[in-house]
C-alpha positions in Angstrom: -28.7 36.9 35.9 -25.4 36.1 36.4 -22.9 33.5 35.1 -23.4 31.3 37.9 -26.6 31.2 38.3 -27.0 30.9 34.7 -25.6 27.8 34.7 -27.1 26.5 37.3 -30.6 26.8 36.0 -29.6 26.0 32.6 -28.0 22.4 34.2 -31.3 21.5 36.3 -33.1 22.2 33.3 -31.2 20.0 31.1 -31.4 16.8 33.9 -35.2 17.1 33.7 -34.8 16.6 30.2 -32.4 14.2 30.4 -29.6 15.3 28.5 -26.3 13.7 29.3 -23.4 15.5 30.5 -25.9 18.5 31.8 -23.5 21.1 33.3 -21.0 20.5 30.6 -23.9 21.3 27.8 -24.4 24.2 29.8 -21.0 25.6 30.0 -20.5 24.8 26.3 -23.6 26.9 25.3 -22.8 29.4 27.6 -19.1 29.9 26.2 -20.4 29.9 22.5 -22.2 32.8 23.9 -19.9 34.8 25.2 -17.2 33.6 22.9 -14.8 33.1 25.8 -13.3 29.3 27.6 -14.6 27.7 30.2 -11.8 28.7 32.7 -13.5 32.5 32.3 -16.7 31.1 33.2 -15.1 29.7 36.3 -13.2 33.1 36.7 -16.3 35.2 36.5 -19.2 33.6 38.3 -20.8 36.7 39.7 -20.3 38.5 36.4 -23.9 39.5 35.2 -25.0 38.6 31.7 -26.5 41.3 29.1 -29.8 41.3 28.2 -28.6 39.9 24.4 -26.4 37.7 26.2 -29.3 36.0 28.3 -31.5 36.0 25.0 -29.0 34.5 22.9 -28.2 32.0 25.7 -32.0 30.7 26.2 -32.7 30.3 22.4 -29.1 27.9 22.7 -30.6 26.0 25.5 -34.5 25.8 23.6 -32.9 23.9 21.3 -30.2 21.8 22.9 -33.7 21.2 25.0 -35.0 19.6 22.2 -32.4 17.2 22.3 -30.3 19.4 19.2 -27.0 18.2 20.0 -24.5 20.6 21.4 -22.1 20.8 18.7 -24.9 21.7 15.7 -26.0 24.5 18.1 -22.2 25.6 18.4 -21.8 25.2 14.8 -18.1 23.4 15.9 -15.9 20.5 17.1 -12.6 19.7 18.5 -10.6 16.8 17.3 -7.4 16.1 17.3 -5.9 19.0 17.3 -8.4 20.7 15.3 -11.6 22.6 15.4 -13.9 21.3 12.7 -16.9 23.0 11.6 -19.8 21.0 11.8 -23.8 20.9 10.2 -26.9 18.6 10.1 -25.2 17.6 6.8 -22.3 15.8 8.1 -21.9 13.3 11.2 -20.3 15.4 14.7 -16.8 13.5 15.2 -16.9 10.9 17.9 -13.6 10.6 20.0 -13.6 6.8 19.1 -12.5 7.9 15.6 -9.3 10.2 16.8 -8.4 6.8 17.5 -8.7 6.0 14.0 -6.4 9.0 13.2 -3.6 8.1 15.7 -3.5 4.1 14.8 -2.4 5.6 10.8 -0.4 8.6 12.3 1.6 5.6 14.8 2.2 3.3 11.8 3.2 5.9 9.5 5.0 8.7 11.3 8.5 7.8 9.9 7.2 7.3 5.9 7.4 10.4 3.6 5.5 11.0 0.3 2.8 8.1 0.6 -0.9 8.9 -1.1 -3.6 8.8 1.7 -7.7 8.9 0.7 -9.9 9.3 3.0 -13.0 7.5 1.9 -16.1 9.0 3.2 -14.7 12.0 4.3 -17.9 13.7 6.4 -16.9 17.1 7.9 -13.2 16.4 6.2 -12.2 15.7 10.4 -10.0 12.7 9.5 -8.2 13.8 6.4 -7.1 17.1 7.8 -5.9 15.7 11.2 -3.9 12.9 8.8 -2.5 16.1 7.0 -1.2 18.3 9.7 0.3 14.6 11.3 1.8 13.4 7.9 2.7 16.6 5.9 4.8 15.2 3.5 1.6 12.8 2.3 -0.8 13.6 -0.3 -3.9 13.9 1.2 -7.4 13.1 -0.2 -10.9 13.1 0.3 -14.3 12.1 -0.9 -17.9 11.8 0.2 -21.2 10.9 -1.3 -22.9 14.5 0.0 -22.4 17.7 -1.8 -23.3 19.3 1.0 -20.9 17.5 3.6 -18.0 18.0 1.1 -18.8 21.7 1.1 -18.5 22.0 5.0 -15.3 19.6 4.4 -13.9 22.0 2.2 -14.7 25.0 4.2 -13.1 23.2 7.2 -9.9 22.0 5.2 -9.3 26.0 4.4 -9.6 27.1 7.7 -7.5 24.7 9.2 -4.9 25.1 6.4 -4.6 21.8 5.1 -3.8 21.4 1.3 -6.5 18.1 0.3 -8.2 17.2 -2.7 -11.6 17.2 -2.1 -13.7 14.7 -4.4 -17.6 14.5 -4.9 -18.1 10.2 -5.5 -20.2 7.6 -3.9 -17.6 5.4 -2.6 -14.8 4.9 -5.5 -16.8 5.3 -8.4 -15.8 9.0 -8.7 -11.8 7.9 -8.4 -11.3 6.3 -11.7 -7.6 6.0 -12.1 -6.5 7.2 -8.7 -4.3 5.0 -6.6 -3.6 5.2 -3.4 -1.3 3.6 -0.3 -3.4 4.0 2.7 -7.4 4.2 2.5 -8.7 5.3 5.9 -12.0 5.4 6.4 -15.2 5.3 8.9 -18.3 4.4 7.1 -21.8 3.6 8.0 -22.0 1.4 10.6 -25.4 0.9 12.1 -28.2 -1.6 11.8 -31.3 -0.5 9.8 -33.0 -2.2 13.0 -31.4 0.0 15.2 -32.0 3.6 14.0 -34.9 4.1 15.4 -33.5 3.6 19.0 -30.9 5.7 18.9 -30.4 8.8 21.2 -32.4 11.7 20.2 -29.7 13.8 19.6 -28.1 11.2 17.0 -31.4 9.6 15.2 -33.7 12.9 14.8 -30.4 14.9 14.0 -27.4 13.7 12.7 -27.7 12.6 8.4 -29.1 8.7 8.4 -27.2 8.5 5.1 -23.5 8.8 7.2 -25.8 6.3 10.0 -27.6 3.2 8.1 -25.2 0.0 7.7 -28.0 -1.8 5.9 -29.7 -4.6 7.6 -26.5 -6.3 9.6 -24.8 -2.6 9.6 -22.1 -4.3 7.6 -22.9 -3.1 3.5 -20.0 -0.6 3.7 -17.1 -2.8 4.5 -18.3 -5.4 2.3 -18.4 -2.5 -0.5 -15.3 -1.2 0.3 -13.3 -4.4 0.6 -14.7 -5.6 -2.6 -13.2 -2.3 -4.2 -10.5 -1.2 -2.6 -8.4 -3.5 -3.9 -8.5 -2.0 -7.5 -7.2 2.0 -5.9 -4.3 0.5 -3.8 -0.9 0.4 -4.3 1.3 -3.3 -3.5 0.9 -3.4 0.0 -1.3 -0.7 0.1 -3.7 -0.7 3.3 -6.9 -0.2 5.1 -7.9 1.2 8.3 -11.7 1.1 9.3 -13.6 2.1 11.8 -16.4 -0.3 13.3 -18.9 -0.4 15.4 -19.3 -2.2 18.6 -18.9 -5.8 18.0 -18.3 -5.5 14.5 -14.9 -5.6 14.2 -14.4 -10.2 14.3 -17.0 -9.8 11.3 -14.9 -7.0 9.5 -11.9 -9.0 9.6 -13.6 -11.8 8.2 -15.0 -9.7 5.3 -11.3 -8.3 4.9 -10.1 -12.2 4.6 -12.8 -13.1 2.3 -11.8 -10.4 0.1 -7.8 -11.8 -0.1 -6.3 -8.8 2.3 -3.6 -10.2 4.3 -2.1 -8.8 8.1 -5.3 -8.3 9.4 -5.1 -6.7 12.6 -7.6 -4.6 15.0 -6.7 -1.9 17.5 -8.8 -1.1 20.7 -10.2 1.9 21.4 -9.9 3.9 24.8 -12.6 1.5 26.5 -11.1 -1.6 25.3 -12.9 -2.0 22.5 -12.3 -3.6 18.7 -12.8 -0.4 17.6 -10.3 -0.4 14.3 -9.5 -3.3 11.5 -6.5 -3.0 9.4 -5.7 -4.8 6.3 -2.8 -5.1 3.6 -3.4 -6.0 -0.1 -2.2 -9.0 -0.9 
């Protein structure tokens, strides 16, 4: 079998299973394989696999099959300029959330020495991208999941990024910290809505980095409720939302006496980030 027609197999395959993005899947599998780019798989087409090649490469498309996502199987992700390590214990980065990144980076790129936390830290993909951007800040990051801090950890190390890693359910494991920018992207989805979520994301990805509670909103009322206490005068918030959330964020963020309350779109147009100052 070669390259070629390993893909193309691999790609009808996936569209009778209906798996989004089909021949991308399959070049991504394929190059986890052979531990090469995708520009070799175009450069080699008639290049014939090896038998441990073509078993390796059909267990990778078994499970992407069963609707695995791509990145779990690959055991990685880009973002930003980073390659993130990434497990069924913490949620894949989504590219709405670089957008996240880049709104702090834009508004902060000419500061030195400020104190950055990243508040539900996942895979650790926000708070290292913040630290190669802003080197001069003190970077730091917690999560609720032992697990999902470990592969944060692991990920800060090989991407070289000096962060304090911190094991607390939302602040109560910050006592005494403080902090000028809180960044975070917390649970965001409806309790409602779990169960009709893509495959990939509902039978996959942790429910505990998923489930918003009943209105998908418990997080930013939590956090807006708190936050105050951990930031410095003037200190601020930037949050991720979910589609259509972001009117009722900034509400929250009013009700809670934070002042300049902006959003920023992401690359479709959407209210995709709400940012608040402490009053």
């Amino acid at each position: 079998m070669t390259v070629l027609e390993a893909l193309s197999r691999t790609t009808d395959y996936f569209f009778t299973k209906g798996i989004e993005n089909a021949r991308l899947n399959a070049e991504l599998l394929l190059c986890h394989v052979q531990a090469c780019r995708r520009m070799d798989l175009y450069l080699n087409f008639d290049k014939p696999l090896t038998q441990p090649e073509v078993d390796a490469y059909r267990e990778c498309v078994r499970r992407r099959g069963l609707r695995e996502p791509v990145h779990y199987i690959i055991g990685a992700c880009d973002f930003c300029d980073s390659t993130v390590a990434v497990t069924p214990a913490v949620l894949i980065p989504r590219p709405e959330t670089e957008v996240l990144v880049q709104t702090v980076i834009n508004d902060h790129e000419k500061q030195e020495g400020k104190r950055v936390l990243d508040l539900c830290t996942g895979s650790g993909a926000i708070a290292i991208s913040l630290k190669k951007a802003l080197a001069s800040f003190s970077m730091c990051a917690s999560d609720s999941s032992g697990p999902a801090l470990s592969v944060a950890k692991g990920n800060g190390e090989k991407n070289g990024t000096q962060v304090e890693w911190i094991l607390s359910d939302l602040f109560s494991g910050l006592a005494g910290k403080m902090f000028d920018i809180i960044v975070s992207n917390p649970p965001y989805i409806r309790s409602d809505d779990l169960a009709g979520l893509m495959p990939e994301v509902r039978d996959f990805e942790p429910r505990i980095a998923l489930n918003g509670g009943a209105d998908g909103l418990d997080f930013y009322r939590k956090i807006f409720s708190q936050a105050g206490a951990y930031l410095n005068e003037s200190g601020e918030l930037y949050l991720e939302t979910g589609d259509g959330q972001a009117g009722q964020v900034v509400a929250i963020a009013q009700d809670n006496g934070f002042s300049h309350v902006k959003t920023v779109k992401d690359l479709a147009g959407k209210e995709r980030i709400v940012v608040a100052r402490k009053r």
